[in-house]
N, C-alpha and C positions, 0 to 999 in steps of 0.2 A: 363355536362348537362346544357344546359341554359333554364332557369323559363319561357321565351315566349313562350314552346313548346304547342300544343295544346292539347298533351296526359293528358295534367290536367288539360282541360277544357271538358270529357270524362269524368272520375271517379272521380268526385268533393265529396272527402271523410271527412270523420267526422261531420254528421251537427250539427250546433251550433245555436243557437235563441239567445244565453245573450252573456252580454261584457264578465263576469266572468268565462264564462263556458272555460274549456282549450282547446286548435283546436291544439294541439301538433300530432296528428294523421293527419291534412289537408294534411301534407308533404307528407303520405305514398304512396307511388308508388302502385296502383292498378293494371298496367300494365303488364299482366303476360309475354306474346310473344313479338315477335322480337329479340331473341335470333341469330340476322343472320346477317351476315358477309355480309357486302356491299362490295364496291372496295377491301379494304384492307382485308388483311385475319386476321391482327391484330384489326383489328376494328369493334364492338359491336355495332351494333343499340340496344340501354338499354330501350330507351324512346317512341317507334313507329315514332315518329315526329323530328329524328335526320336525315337531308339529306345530300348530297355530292355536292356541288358544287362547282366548278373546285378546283375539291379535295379535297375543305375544306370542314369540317362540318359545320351545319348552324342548327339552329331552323329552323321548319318549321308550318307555321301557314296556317288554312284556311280562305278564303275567304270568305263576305258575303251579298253572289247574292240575298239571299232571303228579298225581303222589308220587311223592320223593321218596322211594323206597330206599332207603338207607340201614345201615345195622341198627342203626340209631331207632330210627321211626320202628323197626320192625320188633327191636327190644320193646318200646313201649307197646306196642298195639299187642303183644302177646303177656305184658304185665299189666294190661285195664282189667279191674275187678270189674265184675257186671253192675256194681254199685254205680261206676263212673260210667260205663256204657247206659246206664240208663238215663244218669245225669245229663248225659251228652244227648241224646233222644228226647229228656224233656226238653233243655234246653232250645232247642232247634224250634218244638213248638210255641216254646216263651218269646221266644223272639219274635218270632213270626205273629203272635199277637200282637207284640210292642209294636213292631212296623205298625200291623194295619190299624190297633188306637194313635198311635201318635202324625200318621198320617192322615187317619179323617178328623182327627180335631184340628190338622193344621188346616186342611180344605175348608173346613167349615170356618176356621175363625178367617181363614184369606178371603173369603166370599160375604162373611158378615163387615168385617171392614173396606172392602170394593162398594157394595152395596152402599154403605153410612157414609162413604169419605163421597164417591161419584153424587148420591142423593142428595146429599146436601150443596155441591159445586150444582148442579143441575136444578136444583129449588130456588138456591137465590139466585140464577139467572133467569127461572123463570119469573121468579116475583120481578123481577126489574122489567121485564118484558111487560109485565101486565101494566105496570105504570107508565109504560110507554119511555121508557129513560134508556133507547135502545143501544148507546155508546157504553153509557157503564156496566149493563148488561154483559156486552163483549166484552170489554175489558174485566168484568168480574170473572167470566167462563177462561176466556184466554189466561188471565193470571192465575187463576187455580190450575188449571193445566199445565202452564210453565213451572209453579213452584213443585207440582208430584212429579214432573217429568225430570227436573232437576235434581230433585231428591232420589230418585232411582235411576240415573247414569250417573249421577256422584257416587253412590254406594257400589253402583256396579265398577265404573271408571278407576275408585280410589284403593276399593279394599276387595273385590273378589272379581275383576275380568273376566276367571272362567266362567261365573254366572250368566254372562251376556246370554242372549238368545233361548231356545227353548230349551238347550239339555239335551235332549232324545238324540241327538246324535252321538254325544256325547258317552250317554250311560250306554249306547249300542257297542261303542267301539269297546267301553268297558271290558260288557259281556262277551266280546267277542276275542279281549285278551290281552287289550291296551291299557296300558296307565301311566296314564298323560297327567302331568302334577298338577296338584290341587283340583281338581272335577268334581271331584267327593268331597273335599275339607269342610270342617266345620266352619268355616267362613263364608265357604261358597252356599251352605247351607240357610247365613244368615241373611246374607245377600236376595239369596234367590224368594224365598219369604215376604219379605219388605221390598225387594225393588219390583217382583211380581205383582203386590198390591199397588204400590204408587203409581205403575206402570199403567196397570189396566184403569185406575181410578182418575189418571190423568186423560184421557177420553185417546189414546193409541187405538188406531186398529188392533190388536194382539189382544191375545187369548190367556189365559192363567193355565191353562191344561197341561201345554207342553211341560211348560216350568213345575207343576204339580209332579209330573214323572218322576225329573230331575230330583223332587225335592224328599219324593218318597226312599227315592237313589240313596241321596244322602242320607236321611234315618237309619237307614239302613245299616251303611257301610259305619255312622257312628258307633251303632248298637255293635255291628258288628267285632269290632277291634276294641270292645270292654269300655270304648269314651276317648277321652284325647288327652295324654299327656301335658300339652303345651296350657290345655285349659282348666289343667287340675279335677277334669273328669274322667277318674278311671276306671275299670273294674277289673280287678285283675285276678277274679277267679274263673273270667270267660276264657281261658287258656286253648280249650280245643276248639276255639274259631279265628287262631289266629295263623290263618292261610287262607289265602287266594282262595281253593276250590269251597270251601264253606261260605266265604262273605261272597261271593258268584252268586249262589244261593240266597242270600240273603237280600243280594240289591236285585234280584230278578226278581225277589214278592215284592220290595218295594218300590219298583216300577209300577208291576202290575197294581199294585196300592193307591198309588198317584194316578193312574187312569181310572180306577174306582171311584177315588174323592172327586175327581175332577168332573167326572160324565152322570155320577151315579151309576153305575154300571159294573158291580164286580166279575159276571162273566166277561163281559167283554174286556176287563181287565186282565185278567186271565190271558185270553184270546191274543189280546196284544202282547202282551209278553211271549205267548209262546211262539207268533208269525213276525213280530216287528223287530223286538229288544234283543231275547233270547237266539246264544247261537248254538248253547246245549240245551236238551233237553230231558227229562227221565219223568217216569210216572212219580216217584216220589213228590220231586219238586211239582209236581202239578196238585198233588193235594194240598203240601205247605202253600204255593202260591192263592188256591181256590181259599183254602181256610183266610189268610189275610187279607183277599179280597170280602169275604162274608164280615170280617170284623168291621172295617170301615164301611160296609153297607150297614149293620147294625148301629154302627158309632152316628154316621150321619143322619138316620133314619131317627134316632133319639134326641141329638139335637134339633132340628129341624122342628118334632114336635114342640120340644118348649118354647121353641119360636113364633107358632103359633098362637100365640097368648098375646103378640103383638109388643113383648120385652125387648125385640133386638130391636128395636127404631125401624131404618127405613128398609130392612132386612125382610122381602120377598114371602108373603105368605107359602108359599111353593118351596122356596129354599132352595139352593143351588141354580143348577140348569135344565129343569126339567118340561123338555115341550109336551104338552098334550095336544096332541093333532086329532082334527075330528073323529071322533071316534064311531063314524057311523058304519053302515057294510061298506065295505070298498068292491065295487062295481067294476070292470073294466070291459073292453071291447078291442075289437082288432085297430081301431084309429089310436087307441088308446096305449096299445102295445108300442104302436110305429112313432107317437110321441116319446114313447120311451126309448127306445131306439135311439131317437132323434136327440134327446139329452144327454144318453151316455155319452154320443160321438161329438157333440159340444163341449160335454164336460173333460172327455179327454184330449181336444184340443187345445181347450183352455188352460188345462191341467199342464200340458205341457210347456205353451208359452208362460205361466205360471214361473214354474220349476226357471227354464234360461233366466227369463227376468231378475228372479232372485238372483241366479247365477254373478249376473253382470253385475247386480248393486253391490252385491259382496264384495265383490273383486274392487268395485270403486271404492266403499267403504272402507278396505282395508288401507289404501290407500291415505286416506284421515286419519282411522284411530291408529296407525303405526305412529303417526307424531306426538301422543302421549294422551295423557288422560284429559287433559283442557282440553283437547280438540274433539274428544271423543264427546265432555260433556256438553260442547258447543252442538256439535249435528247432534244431539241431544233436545235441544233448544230449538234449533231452528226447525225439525221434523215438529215440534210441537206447536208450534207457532203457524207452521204449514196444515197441521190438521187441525188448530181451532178456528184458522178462519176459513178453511173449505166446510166446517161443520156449522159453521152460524152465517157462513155467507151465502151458502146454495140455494137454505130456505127461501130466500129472497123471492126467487125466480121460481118459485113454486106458487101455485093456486093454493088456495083456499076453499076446502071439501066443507059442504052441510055435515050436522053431526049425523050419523047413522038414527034411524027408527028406534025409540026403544032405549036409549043410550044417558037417556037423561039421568043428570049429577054425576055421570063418566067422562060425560065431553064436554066442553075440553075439561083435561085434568089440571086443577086450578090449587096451589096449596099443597100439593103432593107428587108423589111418582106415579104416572099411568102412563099409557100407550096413546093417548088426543093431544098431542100439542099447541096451545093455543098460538104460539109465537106470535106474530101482528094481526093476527083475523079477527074478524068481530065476534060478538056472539054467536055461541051456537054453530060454531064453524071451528076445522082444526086444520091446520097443515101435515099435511102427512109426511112431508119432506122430513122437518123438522121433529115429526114422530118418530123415527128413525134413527137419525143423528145427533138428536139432544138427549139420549135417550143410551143408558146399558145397554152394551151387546149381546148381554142374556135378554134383557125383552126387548131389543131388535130383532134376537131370531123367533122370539115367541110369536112378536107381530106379524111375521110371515109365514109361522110355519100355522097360524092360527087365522080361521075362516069365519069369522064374526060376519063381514060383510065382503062378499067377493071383487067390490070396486071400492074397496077403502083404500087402495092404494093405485093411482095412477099408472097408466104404463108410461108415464113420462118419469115420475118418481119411480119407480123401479128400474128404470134404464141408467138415470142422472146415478141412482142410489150404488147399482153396481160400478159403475164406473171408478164412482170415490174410494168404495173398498175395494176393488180388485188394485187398484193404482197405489193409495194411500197402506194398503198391506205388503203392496210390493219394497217400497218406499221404507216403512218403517222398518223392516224384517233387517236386522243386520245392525241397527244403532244399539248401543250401549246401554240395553236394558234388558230383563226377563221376558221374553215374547217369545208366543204360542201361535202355531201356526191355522189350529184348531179354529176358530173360533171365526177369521177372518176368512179360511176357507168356507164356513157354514153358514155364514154371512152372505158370501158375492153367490155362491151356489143357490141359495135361497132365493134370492132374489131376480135371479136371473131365470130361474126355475117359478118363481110367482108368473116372471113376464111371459113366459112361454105357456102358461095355464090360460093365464087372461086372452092370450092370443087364439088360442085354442079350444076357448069356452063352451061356442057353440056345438061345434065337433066333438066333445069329449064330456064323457061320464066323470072322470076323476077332479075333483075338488082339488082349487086353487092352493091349499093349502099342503094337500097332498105331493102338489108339483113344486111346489119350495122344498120340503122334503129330498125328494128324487135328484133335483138339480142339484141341493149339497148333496148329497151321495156321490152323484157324478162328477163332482170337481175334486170331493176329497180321493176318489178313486185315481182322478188326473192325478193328481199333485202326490199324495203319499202313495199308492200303488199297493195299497192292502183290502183284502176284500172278506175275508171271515171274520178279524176282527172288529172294522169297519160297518160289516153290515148287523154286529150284534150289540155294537154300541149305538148305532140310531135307533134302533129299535126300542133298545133300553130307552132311550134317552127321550123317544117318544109314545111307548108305551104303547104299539100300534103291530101286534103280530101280523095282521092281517095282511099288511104290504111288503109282509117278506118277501114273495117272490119277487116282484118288481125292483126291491133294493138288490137283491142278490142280480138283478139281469142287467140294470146298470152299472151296479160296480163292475161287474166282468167288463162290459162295454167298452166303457171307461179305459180302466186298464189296460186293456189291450189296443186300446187308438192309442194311451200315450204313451206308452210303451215303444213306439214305434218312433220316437221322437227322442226321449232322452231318460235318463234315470228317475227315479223316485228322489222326492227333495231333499229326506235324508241322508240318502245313499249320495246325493251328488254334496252336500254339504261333508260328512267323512271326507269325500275325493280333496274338495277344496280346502278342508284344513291339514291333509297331509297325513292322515291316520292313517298307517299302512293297516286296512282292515282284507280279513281276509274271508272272502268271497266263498260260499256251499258248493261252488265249482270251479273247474280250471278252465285256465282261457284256453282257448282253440291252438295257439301254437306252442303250448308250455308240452303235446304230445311230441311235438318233434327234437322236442330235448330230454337228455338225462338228468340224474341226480348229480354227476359228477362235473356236468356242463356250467353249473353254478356256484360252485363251492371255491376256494381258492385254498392254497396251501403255501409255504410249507405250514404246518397245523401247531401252535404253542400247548406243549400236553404234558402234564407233571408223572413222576415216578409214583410209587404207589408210596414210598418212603420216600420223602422228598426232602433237601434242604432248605430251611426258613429262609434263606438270603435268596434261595429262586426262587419262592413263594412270593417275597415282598416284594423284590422290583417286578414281577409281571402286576402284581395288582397295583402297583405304585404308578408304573406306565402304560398301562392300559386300565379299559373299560369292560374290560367282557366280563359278562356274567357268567359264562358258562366255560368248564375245563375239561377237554379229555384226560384220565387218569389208566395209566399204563402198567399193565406187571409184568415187571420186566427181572430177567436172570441178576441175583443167583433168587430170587425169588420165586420164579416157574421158570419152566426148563426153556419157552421163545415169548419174545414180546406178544401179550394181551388186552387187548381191551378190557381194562375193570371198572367204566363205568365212567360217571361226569360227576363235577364235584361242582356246587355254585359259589361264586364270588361271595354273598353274602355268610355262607359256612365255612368255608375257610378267614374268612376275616375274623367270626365268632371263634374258630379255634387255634387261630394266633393271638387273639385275645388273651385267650384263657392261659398261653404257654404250657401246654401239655406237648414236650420239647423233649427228647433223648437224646444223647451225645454218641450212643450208636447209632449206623444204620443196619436198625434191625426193626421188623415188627413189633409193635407194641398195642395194636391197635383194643387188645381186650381192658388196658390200663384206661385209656378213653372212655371208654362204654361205662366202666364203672364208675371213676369220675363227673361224667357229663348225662346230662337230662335232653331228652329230643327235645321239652320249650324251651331247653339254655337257645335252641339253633330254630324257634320260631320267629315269622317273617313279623317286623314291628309295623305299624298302622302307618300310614302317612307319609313312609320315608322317614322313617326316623330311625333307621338301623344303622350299623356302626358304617362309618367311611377309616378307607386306608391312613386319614391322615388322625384318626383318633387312638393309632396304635402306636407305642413305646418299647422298641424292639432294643436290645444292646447289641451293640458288633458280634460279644460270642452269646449272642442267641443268636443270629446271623446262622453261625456256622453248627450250627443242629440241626436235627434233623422231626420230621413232624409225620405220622403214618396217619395217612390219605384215606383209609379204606372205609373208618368207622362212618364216614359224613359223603360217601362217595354211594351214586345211585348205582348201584350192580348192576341191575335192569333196566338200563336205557330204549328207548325203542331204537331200530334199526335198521336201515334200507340198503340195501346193495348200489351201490353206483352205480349201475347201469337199470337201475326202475326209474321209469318214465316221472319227467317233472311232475306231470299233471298228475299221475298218483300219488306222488310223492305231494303232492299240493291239499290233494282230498284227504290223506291219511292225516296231514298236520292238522289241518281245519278240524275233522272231526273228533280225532284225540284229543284234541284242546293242547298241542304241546308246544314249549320252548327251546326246546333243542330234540332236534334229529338228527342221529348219528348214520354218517357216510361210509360203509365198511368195503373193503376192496372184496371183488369177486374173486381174483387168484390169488394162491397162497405168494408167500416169501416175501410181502411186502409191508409196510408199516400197517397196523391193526384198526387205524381209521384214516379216512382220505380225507377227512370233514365234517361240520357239520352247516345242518340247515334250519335254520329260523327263518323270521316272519319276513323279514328284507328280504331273503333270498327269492323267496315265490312274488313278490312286487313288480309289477309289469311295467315300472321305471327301470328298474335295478336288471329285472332280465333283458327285455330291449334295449339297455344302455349296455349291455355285455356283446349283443349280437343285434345290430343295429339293421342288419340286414332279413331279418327275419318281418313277416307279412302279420302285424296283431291279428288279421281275420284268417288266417289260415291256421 
């Protein structure tokens, strides 16, 4: 268990007022629940606040969005000249530029090296195929595969874990107030980058998008904290962004940033951010976010062209991921409706059994990479070894299609990257199997979402086809690399959506390519459970207004069949790493409890003028961040609530020894002395710990006035307001501590407080184990 957790800043037990009095009770764990088995089936969440990141366990600490009104912050916000207030206003837009450039050049360059590394392992496998030398063939595909796939679970495995997977759960629980070590770091940052290209360039189902979020995340949060210390990149005149509620802001444009570069799509990046990522929201941040989405739509839009001149090698005259779907009238009829019908309720089927699936591998998964990094980079290896020869073996058993009419010096594509695979056909013939699987998952989707010829693809090949990604995405999701979930859903949806077109051919107006279309819709809508921002990034993505309503009727579809089965993937992946996230409503039985039903007491809460030697051992023996501060006689006339003081401000001003040897107020001595950045939150975790202070015995015995650094205005709930409000109030406030005030007079001035453990439906079911979750 490690001491930073925030479960004992929650149940701040034993209180003490004297140096002498004993706090040997501070340690006891008041935390009854979470009694529950995360990834591993051997492993106990003990503390509420123990989470999984890429596999390891972690402290986990909340965030704190809510302004610290303090004397301190209030001095300075009433001495900012409008010179700095302005500063601080450009600022916010500077940044929010940097985001959206440094996040479409990194999209662009991760997709020019996906493109060149994948082209070239896919070139010289073809050429070998053409000379008929079909063992080294394999062996050339399969070993370029193993060595990218090895290089990106080493990098994941050795130097950044939390990089694994896509991120977006990740940067959600952020936004929503978590901060789980290292997600953000500049490591993870490097990681996610290079093991994203390796990743995808090593022929994985997975997608680069998810990780694109992730990656925008971290720009962000870099920009945001002036640089990194440890890497001797700093800037240490960004002073007014170093807290929580500003870098919030800043990783929510660059989420939505990473969905921009990733989709081409800056509204829709927007969009996601403000239904998926985002758990606050304000019109402000929607134009900072809209402006850094337009920068990266701008930034890619300019690269791209120079790419057009055919300088980036085997880099996509098109550039990124862009489908053009037939762009002709889109037609429909009533058969046409009831086909769509017919996919959403498929897709949210699928969607569903989807979502468990992953469930299960993870939980096995976790299982492996707990043994260390070797093991991790081993099912590393062996998923890759498993998808290059389901990708060069399938073909096999695949026919061999004449070239389409018209096609000639297209098919097969002989020397280069195209969409005709010659693999062992003779001339003038391509497999289409192989057109698929030997082939980028950007022009695998193009291939289906594009109608050149309506039987270019077998309904035998598209059945075999979905099977491999729906299974082989299930499969890789969870190993020790940057994977996106994106990409292998638009994939098996396509596909499955081509075979329901073809089936339907004769009955149906709508083009085969159309229903590739629709059918990703419908799976993405299964599986991630979003639908505004989902249906304006296909749009985007294929440039095809006209099939709005139809996308709009099966996302709903969709959604609500899977809905009906089990969570959204992300939402179930938070569950299973242990992120106490905190949900836009309260559970059904959190009405039949109080505020006071949760809380435990007796409550550890300092004098207003407090002595150094009861300061140091509560900080020395516990973890809580957060303190009730009390005014108590001869200082007002009966015991008061004056407010909560944090761990991290108090430690800054035992630091500093601003120490009187009376107890008397002094608190206007502080004020003048100390600067509100002396007591700004450092980036990364890297603010002081208990054990970096050098107190003497008679400092010990002085005395230290609480008030200057203490929040006056806490929020505060009556003990007897219903959990479930008390659940809504915390969520929406964005707060860290809410204070527990008794309803009748003569009793102590707080009963408790509640943080994010408290409303946790481990932690409250493990207190009253008899109560019904659905009631």
């Amino acid at each position: 268990m490690d001491d930073r957790s925030d479960d004992h800043d929650i149940e701040v037990e034993g209180g003490i007022h004297a140096y002498e009095r004993k706090i040997s009770g501070i340690l006891d764990d008041g935390s009854v629940g979470f009694q529950q088995p995360l990834l591993a089936r051997n492993r106990k969440n003990t503390t509420s606040q123990i989470a999984i990141v890429g596999a390891n366990t972690c402290p986990i600490e909340s965030l704190d969005y809510e302004i610290f009104e303090n004397d301190l912050f209030k001095q300075d916000w009433r001495s900012r000249k409008k010179i700095e207030i302005l500063q601080y206003t450009i600022l916010k837009w500077a940044l929010a530029f940097l985001i959206g450039l440094a996040t479409g050049l990194v999209g662009f360059l991760n997709n020019l090296a996906v493109e060149n590394i994948a082209g070239f392992k896919l070139l010289l496998t073809g050429n070998l195929m053409l000379k008929e030398k079909y063992f080294q063939a394999f062996f050339a595909f399969a070993g370029c595969n193993l060595i990218l796939a090895t290089a990106a679970g080493s990098l994941c495995a050795f130097i950044a874990p939390a990089a694994a997977g896509s991120g977006i759960p990740e940067v959600k629980a952020y936004l929503n107030g978590i901060d789980a070590y290292s997600i953000l770091a500049p490591s993870t940052l490097f990681v996610k980058i290079f093991g994203s290209i390796f990743g995808v360039a090593a022929g994985f189902v997975v997608g680069k998008e998810g990780p694109m979020v992730h990656t925008g995340a971290c720009i962000a949060n870099l920009l945001g904290q002036g640089g990194s210390r440890k890497y001797k990149l700093t800037w240490k005149w960004l002073r007014f962004f170093k807290n929580d509620r500003d870098r919030r802001d800043l990783i929510t444009c660059g989420a939505a940033a990473g969905v921009a570069a990733a989709f081409r799509a800056p509204v829709g990046g927007v969009l996601f951010a403000l239904e998926e990522a985002a758990s606050w929201w304000r019109s402000a941040l929607l134009w900072r976010t809209f402006f850094t989405t337009a920068v990266v739509a701008v930034v890619l839009r300019t690269l791209i062209e120079l790419c057009r001149s055919g300088k980036c090698g085997l880099f996509g005259k098109g550039g990124l991921i862009m489908f053009d779907v037939n762009s002709g009238p889109v037609l429909y009829s009533t058969p046409d409706l009831l086909a769509v019908v017919f996919l959403g309720v498929v897709g949210g089927v699928l969607g569903g059994l989807y979502n468990y699936l992953v469930d299960i591998v993870l939980r096995t998964y976790a299982l492996i990479n707990e043994r260390g990094p070797g093991f991790k980079v081993m099912l590393v290896m062996a998923v890759s070894i498993l998808s290059s020869c389901c990708a060069f073996g399938l073909p096999w058993i695949s026919q061999c299609t004449p070239c389409p009419i018209g096609s000639e010096g297209k098919c097969p594509s002989v020397g280069r990257s195209g969409i005709y695979k010659s693999f062992q056909c003779p001339p003038n013939h391509y497999n289409d199997l192989s057109s698929l699987l030997l082939n980028t998952n950007d022009d695998a989707i193009r291939s289906l979402f594009t109608s050149r010829s309506e039987n270019e693809f077998q309904i035998s090949t598209l059945a075999m086809f979905f099977v491999f990604v729906y299974c082989l995405g299930i499969i890789t999701y969870g190993i020790a690399i940057p994977s996106g979930l994106f990409i292998p859903v638009i994939l098996a949806g396509a596909s499955y959506g081509r075979l329901v077109g073809r089936l339907l051919g004769p009955v149906s107006q709508l083009d085969v390519g159309l229903f590739s279309l629709l059918g990703a819709a419908s799976f993405l809508g299964g599986t991630m459970r979003m639908t505004v921002s989902l249906c304006v990034i296909l749009l985007e993505l294929t440039n095809n207004l006209l099939m709005l309503p139809l996308v709009m009727l099966v996302l709903l579809i969709s959604k609500t069949v899977a809905d009906c089965f089990n969570k959204g993937v992300y939402d179930q992946i938070v569950t299973m790493k242990g992120l106490p996230y905190m949900e836009d409503h309260a559970e059904p039985y959190m009405r039949n409890l109080v505020a006071k039903d949760v809380v435990a007491g007796p409550l550890l809460s300092f004098s207003r003028v407090e002595k150094v030697g009861v300061i140091w051992q509560a900080l020395k023996m516990t973890s809580h961040n957060g303190f009730p501060v009390i005014d108590e006689p001869p200082f007002t006339e009966a015991s008061e609530l004056c407010g909560i003081a944090l761990r991290s401000h108090l430690l800054v001003l035992l630091q500093g020894k601003r120490f009187s040897k009376q107890k008397t107020t002094f608190g206007s001595q502080i004020l003048r002395s100390c600067k509100a950045r002396d007591f700004a939150k450092a980036g990364l975790g890297k603010g002081l710990k208990i054990d970096d202070l050098v107190i003497s015995d008679e400092e010990m015995e002085m005395y230290v006035d609480l008030h200057p650094i203490t929040n006056t205005s806490p929020y505060t709930v009556l003990e007897t307001l219903s959990l479930a409000k008390a659940a809504i109030l915390f969520r929406q406030l964005g707060l860290r501590h809410l204070c527990v005030v008794p309803k009748t007079p003569g009793r102590p001035p707080i009963v408790g407080i509640l943080t994010r453990h408290d409303f946790m439906p481990e932690h409250v079911l493990g207190l009253y184990p008899h109560i019904d979750p659905l009631k």
